[in-house]
N, C-alpha and C positions, 0 to 999 in steps of 0.2 A: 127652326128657332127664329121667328121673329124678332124687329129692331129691339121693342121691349125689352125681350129676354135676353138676351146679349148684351143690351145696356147694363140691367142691374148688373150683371157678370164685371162687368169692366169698370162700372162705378165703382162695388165694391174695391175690386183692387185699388182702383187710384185710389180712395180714400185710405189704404192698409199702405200707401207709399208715398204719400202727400208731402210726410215732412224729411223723407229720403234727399240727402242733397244731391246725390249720383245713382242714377239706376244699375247698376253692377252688378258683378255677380252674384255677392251675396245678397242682395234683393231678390234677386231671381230666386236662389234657393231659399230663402224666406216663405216670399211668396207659395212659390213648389207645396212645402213645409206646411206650410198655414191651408192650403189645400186638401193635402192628403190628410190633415191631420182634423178637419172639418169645419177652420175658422173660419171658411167661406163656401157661398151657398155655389152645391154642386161637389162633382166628384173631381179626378182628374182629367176621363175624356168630356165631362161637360162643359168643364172650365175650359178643355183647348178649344173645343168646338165653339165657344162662345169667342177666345179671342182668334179663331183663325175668320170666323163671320164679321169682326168689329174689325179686322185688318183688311178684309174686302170691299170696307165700307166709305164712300167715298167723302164724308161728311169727318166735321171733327170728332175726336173720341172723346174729350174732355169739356165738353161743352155745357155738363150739369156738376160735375165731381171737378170744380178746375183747380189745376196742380201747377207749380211754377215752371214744370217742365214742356219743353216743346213739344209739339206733336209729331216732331220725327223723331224724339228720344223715346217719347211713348209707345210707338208703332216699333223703333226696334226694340224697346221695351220688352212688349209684348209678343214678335218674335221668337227672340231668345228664350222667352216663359213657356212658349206656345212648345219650343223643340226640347224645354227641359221637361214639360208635362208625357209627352211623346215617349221618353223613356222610363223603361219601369223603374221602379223605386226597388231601391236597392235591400237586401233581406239583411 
């Protein structure tokens, strides 16, 4: 997956969490939600593979999609997302 594709991945969310005033958990499982559920492009190992690629990335993540948040909230952010996408979704 190339920078491209990974960006739209990461755009998307920040734009789905912009006006979030704390990235929390229940963002996280928002987020999660909104993935499995197809509000965002990609599945759930594409979306982790997208943000486990943007958290290897040495460059800022928010640099087109800019969110009030800093980019170490974003990065654990997207962590946390990356390890709740990682587990399956509950029956």
């Amino acid at each position: 997956m190339g920078t491209e594709s990974w960006k739209g991945h990461v755009n998307g969310i920040l734009y789905g969490i912009q006006f979030d005033r704390v990235l929390d958990d229940s963002v996280v499982t928002r987020v999660v939600d909104g993935v499995t559920a197809g509000l965002y492009p990609g599945d759930r190992v594409e979306t982790r593979d997208a943000l486990d690629q943007a958290l290897r990335y040495s460059g800022p993540l928010n640099d087109q999609a800019e969110t009030h948040h800093s980019e170490d909230d974003i990065r654990s952010f997207f962590r946390r997302l990356s390890a709740a996408l990682a587990t399956p979704p509950s029956s």
